[in-house]
C-alpha positions as CSV (number, residue, x, y, z in Angstrom):
1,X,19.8,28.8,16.3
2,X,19.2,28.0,19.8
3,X,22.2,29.1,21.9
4,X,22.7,29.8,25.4
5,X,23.6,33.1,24.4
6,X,21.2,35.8,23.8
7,X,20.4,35.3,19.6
8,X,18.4,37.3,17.7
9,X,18.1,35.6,13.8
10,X,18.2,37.9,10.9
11,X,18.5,35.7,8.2
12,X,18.2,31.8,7.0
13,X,22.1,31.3,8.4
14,X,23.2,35.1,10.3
15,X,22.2,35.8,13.7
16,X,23.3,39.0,15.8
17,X,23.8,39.0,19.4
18,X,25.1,41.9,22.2
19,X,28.3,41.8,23.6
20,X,30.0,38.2,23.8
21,X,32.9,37.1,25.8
22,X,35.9,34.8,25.5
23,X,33.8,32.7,27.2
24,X,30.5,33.3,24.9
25,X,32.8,31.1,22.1
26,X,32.3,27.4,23.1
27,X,28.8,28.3,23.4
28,X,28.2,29.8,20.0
29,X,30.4,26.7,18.6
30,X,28.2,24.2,20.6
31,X,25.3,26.3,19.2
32,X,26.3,25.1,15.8
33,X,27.9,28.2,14.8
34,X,30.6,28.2,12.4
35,X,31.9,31.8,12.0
36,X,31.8,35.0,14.4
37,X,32.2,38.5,13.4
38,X,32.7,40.9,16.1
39,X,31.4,45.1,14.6
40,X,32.5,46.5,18.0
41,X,35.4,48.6,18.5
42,X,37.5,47.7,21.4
43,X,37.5,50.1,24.4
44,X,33.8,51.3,23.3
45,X,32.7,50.5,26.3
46,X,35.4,51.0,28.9
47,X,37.0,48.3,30.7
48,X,34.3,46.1,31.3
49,X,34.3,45.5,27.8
50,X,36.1,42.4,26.4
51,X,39.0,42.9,24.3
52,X,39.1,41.7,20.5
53,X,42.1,39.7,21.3
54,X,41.0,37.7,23.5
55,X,37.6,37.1,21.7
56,X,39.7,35.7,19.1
57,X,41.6,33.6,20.9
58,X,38.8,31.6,22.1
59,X,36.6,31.6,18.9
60,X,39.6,30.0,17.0
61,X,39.7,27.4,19.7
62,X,36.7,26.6,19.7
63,X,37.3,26.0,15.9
64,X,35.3,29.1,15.0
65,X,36.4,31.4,12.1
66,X,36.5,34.9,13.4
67,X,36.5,38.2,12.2
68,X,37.0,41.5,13.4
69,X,35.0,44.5,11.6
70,X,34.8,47.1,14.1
71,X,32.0,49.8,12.9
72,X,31.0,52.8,14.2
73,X,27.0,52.6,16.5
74,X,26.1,55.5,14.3
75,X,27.5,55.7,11.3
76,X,28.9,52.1,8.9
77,X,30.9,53.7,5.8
78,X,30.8,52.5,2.0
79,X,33.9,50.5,3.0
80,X,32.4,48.7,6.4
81,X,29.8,48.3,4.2
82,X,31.6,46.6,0.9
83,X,34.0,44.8,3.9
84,X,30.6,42.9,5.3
85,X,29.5,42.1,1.9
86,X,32.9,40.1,1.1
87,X,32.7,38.5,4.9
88,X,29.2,37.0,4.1
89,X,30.4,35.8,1.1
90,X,33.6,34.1,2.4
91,X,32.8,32.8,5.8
92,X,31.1,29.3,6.6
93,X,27.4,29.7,7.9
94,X,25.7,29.7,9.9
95,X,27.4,33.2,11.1
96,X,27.2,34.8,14.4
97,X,27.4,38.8,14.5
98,X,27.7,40.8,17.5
99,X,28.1,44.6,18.8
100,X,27.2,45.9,21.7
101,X,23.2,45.5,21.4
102,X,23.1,43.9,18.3
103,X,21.4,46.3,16.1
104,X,24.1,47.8,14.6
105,X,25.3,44.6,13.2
106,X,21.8,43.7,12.0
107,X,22.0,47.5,10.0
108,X,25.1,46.2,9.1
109,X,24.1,42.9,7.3
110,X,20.9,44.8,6.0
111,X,23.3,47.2,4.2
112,X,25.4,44.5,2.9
113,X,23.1,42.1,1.8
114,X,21.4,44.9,0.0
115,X,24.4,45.4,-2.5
């Protein structure tokens, strides 16, 4: 996917970014994205950090599908695990995941694909 936000490809149809904003959504849409899943908490990163909400709110008008999975940075349970799992099966590819770096929803995917 070639974006103008910061992309990293995992698989055929996921990708994993860093933090993304409200404003992050048109581009990930334009991008040809067609479903966002965001793996970080809200308030993990003080108030600079973007809330959920509003994440949401622009993903779903930009006609993205949207998620929220929030996930610990160092530790995804059997259930966060079993909850990404059903997500890539539901949602509409390609998929956009994001955290704060990215890696933890790359470990994420990696654990879910795996079951």
């Amino acid at each position: 996917m070639n974006a103008s936000i910061p992309v990293r490809q995992i698989a055929h149809d996921v990708c994993v970014a860093p933090q993304l904003t409200p404003e992050s959504m048109a581009a990930a849409a334009q991008a040809g994205f067609r479903s966002v899943v965001n793996n970080r908490p809200d308030f993990e990163g003080g108030a600079e950090q973007p809330a959920n909400a509003d994440i949401e709110a622009a993903a779903r008008a930009a006609g993205l599908e949207y998620r929220y999975l929030p996930v610990s940075s160092g530790y995804q349970s059997p259930q966060d695990v079993a909850a990404m799992a059903q997500l890539l099966k539901d949602l509409p590819r390609p998929l956009l995941m994001f955290c704060r770096s990215g890696a933890r929803s790359a470990h994420l995917h990696t654990l879910a694909s795996a079951r």
